[in-house]
C-alpha positions as CSV (number, residue, x, y, z in Angstrom):
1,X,21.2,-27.6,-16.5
2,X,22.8,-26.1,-13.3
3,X,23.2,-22.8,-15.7
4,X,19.9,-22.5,-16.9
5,X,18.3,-22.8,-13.2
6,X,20.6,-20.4,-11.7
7,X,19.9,-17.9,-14.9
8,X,16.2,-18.2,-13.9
9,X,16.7,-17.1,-10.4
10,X,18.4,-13.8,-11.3
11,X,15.7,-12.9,-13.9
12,X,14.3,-9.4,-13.1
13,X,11.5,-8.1,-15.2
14,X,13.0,-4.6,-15.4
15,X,10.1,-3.5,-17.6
16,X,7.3,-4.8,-15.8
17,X,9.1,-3.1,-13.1
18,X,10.0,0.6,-14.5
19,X,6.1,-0.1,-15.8
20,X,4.7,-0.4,-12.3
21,X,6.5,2.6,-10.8
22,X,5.7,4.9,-13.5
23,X,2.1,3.8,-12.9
24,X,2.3,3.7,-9.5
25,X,3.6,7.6,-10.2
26,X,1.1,8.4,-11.9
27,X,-1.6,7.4,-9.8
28,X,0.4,9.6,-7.4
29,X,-0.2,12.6,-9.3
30,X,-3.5,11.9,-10.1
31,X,-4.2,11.6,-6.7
32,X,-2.9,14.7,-5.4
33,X,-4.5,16.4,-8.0
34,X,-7.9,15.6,-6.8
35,X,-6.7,16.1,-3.5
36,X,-5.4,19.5,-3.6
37,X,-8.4,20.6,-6.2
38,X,-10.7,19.5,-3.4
39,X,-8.6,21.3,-0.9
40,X,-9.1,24.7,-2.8
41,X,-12.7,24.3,-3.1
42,X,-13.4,24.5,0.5
């Protein structure tokens, strides 16, 4: 049982992760986007 608990503890979700950056990216972009399309309009 001393195994399993200490398996548990050094569980990273690496794909929930690389998910979350690539959205958090993406939003990123997205924003800029906006951003410097705004920019260019005034």
């Amino acid at each position: 049982m001393g195994n399993e608990e200490q398996d548990t503890e050094e569980f990273t979700p690496k794909g929930a992760v690389a998910f979350f950056i690539v959205l958090m990216v993406f939003f990123l972009i997205t924003w800029f986007a906006f951003y410097f399309e705004l920019l260019s309009r005034a």
